[in-house]
C-alpha positions in Angstrom: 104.2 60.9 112.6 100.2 60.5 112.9 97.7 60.6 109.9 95.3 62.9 109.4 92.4 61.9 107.2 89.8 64.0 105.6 87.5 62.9 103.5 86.5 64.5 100.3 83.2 62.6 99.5 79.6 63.7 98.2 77.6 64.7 101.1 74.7 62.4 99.8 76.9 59.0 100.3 78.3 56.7 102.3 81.4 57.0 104.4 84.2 55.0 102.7 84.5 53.0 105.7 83.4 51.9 109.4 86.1 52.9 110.9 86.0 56.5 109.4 82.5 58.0 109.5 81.6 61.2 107.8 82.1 63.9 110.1 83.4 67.8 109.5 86.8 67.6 111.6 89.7 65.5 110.5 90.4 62.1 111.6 94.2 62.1 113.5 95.6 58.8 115.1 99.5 58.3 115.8 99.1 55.1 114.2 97.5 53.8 110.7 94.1 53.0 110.4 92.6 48.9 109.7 91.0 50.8 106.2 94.7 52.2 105.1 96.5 49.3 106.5 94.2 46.6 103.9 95.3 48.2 101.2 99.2 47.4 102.3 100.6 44.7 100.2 102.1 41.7 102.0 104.9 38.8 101.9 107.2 38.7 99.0 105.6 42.2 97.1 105.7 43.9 100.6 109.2 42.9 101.0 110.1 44.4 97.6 108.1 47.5 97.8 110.2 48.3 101.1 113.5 47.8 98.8 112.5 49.5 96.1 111.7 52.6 98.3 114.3 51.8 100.5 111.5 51.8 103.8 111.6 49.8 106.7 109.2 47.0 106.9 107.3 48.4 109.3 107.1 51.9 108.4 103.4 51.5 107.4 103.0 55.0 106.8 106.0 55.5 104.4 104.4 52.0 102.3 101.2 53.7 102.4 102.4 57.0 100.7 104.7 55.8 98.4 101.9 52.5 97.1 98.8 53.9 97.5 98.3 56.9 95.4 97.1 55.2 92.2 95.6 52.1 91.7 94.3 51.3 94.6 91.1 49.5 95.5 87.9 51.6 95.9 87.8 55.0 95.1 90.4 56.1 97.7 93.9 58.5 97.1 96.3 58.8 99.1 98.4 62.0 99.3 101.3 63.5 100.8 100.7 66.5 102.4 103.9 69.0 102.8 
């Protein structure tokens, strides 16, 4: 699985992180990016969000999906793309 990132942002601000800078091609990495990755509950709350959805604890990008399309800090979404 990889993770392809593209970033739907006003041309006239910021890059929502470092570690993803503005640029017109998507970002793709086999493995979850330190941004996503922060906004990944942990301990006891991680450990129930992976029963709840029935995900293994380290299926980061399964956590991500299922946890981080509402409510999340910032002004970030995260979508599942089919």
């Amino acid at each position: 699985m990889s993770l392809n990132v593209s970033l739907r942002v006003d041309p006239t601000t910021s890059a929502v992180s470092v570690t993803l800078p503005k640029r017109p091609t998507p970002h793709v990495s086999p493995v979850l990016f330190p941004f996503f990755f922060g906004l990944l509950a942990e301990g006891s709350t991680k450990a129930l969000q992976c029963r709840e959805f029935r995900l293994d604890e380290n299926d980061h990008f399964g956590r991500l999906i299922k946890t981080a399309h509402s409510d999340v800090i910032g002004t970030v979404t995260v979508e599942e793309v089919s």
